[in-house]
KEZARO-117110 format. One record per residue (C-alpha): residue in one letter; chain; x, y, z. Coordinates in steps of 0.5 Angstrom, whole numbers, plus 500, padded with zeros to 3 digits. Layout:
! residues N
rec res A, chain A, x X, y Y, z Z
...
! end
This chain:
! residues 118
rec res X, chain A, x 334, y 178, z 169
rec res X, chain A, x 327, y 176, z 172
rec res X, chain A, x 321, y 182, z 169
rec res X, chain A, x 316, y 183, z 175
rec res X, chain A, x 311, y 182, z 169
rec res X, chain A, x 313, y 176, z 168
rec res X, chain A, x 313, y 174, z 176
rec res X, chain A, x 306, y 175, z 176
rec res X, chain A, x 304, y 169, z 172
rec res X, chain A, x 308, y 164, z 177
rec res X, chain A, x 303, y 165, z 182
rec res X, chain A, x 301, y 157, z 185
rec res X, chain A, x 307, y 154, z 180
rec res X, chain A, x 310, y 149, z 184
rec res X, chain A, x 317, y 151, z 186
rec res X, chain A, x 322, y 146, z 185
rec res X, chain A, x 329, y 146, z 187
rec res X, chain A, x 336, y 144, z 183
rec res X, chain A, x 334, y 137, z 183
rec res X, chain A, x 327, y 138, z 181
rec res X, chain A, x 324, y 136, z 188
rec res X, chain A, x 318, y 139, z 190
rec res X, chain A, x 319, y 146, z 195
rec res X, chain A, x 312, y 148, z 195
rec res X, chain A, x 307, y 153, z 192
rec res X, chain A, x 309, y 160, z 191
rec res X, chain A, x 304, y 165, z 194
rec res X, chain A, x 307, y 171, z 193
rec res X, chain A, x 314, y 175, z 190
rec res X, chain A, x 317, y 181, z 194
rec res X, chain A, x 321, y 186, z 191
rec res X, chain A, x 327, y 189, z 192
rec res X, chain A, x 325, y 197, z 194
rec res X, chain A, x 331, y 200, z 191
rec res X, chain A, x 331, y 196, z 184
rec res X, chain A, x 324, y 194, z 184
rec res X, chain A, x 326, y 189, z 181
rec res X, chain A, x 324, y 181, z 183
rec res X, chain A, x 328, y 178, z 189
rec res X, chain A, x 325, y 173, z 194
rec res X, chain A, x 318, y 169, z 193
rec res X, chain A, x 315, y 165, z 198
rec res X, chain A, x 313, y 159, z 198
rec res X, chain A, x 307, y 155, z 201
rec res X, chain A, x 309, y 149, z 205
rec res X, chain A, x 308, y 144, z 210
rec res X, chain A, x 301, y 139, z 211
rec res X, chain A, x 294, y 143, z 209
rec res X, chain A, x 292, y 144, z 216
rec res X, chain A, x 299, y 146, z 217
rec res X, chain A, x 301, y 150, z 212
rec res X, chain A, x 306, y 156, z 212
rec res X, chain A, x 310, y 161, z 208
rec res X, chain A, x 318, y 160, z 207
rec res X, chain A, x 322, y 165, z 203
rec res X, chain A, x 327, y 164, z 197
rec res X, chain A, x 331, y 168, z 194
rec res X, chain A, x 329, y 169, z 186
rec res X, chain A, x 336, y 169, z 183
rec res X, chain A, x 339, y 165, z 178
rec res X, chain A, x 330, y 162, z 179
rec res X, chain A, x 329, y 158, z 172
rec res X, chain A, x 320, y 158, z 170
rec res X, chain A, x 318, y 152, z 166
rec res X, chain A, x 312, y 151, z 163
rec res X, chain A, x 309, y 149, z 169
rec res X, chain A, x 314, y 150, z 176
rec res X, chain A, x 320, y 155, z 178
rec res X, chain A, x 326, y 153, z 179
rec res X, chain A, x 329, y 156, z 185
rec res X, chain A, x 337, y 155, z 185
rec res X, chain A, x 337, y 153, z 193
rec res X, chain A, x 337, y 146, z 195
rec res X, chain A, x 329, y 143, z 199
rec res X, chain A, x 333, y 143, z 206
rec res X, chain A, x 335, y 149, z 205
rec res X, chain A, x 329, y 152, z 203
rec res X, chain A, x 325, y 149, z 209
rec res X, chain A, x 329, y 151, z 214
rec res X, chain A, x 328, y 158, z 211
rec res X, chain A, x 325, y 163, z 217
rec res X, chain A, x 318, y 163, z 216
rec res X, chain A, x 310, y 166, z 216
rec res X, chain A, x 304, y 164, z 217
rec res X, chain A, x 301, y 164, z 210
rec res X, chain A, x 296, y 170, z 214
rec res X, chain A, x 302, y 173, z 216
rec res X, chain A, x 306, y 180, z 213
rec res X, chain A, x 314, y 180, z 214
rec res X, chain A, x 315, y 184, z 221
rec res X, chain A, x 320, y 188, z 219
rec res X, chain A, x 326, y 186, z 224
rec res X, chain A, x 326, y 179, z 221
rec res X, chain A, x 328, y 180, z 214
rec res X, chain A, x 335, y 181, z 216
rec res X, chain A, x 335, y 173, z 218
rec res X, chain A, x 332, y 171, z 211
rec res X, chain A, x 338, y 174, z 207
rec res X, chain A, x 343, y 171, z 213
rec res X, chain A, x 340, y 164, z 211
rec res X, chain A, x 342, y 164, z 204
rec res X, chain A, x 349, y 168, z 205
rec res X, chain A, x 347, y 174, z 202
rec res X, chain A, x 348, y 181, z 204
rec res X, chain A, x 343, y 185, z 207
rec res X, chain A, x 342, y 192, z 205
rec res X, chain A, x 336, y 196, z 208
rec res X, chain A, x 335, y 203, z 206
rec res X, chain A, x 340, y 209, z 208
rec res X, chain A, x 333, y 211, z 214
rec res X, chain A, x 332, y 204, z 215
rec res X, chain A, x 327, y 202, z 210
rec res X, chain A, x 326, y 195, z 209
rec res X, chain A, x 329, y 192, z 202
rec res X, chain A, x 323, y 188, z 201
rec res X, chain A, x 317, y 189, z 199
rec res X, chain A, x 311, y 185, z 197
rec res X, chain A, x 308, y 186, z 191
! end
């Protein structure tokens, strides 16, 4: 199981995906609201001017000394739905994230997110 203590030192490792090719750069963890408990990561992508925020989920994530391995294939990832790196997660665009991977979405009983940066 991945500890919130530990995900706060992997901010800008590089993220890297089953293979070991580089993904990206991870900027933030979003937590799952009813566990608290480290679900998605996002990752910087893209050119430097034209930079943007791709989300991944943390299970099965694997931290090296240097990098996290995301259990999810580079094509995948940066298909994933996105944000600019400015911009905050609008609340109905999280369902299409976990729909991306096949994950099951389950929003709180009066409809709060089940994400939450941290």
């Amino acid at each position: 199981m991945i500890h919130a203590a530990d995900v706060r030192e992997w901010r800008n490792r590089n993220v890297v995906d089953t293979e070991s090719h580089k993904i990206g750069v991870l900027e933030a963890v979003y937590v799952d609201t009813t566990t608290d408990e480290p679900a998605m990561a996002t990752v910087r992508t893209g050119l430097p001017t034209r930079h943007r925020l791709v989300f991944v989920p943390l299970d099965d994530a694997i931290a090296g000394p240097d990098y996290v391995k995301v259990g999810y294939a580079k094509t995948l990832v940066k298909q994933a739905p996105s944000i600019g790196t400015d911009g905050v997660l609008p609340a109905e665009q999280e369902e299409a994230i976990f729909k991306h991977y096949g994950l099951p979405y389950q929003p709180g009983a009066a409809g709060e997110r089940q994400l939450a940066r941290r």
